[in-house]
BALOBA-1460 file (C-alpha; in Angstrom, 3 decimals):
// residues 73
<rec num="1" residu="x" x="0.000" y="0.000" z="0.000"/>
<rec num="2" residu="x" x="1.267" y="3.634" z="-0.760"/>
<rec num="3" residu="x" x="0.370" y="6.805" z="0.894"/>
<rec num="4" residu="x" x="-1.375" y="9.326" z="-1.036"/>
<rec num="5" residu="x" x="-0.025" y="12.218" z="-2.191"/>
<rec num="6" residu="x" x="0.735" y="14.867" z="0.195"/>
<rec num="7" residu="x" x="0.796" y="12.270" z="3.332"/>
<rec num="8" residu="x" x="3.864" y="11.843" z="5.404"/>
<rec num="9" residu="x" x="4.283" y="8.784" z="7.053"/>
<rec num="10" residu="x" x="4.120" y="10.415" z="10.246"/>
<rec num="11" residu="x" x="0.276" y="11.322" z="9.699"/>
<rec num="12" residu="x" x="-0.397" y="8.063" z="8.310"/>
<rec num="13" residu="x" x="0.725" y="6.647" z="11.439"/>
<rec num="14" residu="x" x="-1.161" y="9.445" z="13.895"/>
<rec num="15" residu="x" x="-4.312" y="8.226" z="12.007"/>
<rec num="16" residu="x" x="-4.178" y="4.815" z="12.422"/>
<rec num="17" residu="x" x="-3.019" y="5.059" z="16.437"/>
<rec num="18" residu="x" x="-5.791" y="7.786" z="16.647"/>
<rec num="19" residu="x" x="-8.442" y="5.631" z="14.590"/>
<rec num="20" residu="x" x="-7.802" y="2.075" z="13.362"/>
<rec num="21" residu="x" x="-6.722" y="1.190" z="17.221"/>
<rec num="22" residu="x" x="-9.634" y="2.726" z="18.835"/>
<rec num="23" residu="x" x="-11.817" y="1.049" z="16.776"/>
<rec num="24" residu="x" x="-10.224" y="-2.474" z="16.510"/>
<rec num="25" residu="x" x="-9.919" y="-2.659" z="20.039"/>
<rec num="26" residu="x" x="-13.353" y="-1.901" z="20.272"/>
<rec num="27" residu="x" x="-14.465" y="-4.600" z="17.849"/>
<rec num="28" residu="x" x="-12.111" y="-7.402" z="19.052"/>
<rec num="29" residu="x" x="-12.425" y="-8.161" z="22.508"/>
<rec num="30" residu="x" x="-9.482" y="-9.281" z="24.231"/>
<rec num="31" residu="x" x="-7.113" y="-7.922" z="21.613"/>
<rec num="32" residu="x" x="-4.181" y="-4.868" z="21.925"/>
<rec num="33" residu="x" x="-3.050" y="-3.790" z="18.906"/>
<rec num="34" residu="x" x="0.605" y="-1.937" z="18.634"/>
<rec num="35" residu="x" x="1.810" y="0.324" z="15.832"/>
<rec num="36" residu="x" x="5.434" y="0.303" z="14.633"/>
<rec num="37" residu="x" x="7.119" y="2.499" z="12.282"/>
<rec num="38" residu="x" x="10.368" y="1.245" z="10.719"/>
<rec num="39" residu="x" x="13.361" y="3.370" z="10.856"/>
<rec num="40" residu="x" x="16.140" y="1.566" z="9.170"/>
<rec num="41" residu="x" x="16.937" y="-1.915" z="7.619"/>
<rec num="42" residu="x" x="15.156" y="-3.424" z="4.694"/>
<rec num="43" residu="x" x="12.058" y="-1.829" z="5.264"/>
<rec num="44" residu="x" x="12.238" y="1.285" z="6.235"/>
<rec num="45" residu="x" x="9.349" y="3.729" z="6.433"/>
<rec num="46" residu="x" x="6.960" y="0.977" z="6.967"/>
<rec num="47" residu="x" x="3.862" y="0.981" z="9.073"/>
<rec num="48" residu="x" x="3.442" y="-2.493" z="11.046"/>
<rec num="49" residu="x" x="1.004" y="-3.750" z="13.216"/>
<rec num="50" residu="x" x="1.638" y="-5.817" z="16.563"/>
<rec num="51" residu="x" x="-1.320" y="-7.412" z="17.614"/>
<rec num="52" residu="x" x="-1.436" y="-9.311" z="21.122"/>
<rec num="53" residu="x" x="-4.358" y="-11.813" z="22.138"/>
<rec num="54" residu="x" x="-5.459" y="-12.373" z="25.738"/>
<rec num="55" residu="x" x="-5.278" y="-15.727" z="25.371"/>
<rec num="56" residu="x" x="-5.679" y="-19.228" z="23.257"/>
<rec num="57" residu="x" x="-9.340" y="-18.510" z="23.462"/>
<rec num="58" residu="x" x="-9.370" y="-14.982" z="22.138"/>
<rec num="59" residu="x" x="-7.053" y="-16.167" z="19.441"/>
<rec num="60" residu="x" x="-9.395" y="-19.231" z="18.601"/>
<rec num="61" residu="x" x="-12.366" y="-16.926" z="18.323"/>
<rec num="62" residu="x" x="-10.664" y="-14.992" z="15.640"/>
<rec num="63" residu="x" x="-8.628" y="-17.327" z="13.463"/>
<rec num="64" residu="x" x="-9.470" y="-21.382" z="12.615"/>
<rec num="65" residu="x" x="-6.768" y="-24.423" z="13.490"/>
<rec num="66" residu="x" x="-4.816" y="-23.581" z="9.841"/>
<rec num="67" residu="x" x="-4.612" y="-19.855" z="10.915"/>
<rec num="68" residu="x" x="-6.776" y="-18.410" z="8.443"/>
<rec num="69" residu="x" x="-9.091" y="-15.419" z="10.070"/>
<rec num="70" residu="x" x="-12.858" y="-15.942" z="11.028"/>
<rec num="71" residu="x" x="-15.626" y="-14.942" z="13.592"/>
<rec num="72" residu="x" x="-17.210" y="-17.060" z="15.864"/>
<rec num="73" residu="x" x="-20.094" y="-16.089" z="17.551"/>
């Protein structure tokens, strides 16, 4: 994914901490998510996402046995 035109990194990464957290959080119970900007290396001026689960059962109610992502109610 690129940033649009006119959009530093920096406010890409304000808007997701200020927004996409907020509401993810909000969404998925028992889940912290962590943004990361790079700084050097192979990748730098990348956006990342850490995302930490509660537990086993959090993580089972968001992604099946093979990993793959899903909702159960």
């Amino acid at each position: 994914m690129s940033l649009n035109a006119g959009v530093s990194i920096d406010q890409a990464l304000d808007l997701m901490i200020q927004t996409y957290v907020p509401a993810f959080e909000k969404n998925f119970p028992g889940v912290k998510v962590y943004m990361a900007k790079g700084v050097r290396g192979e990748n730098p001026y990348r956006i990342n996402e850490i995302v930490i689960m509660d537990n086993d059962g959090v993580r089972n109610r968001y992604f099946d046995a093979e990993g793959a992502y899903c909702i159960i109610q």
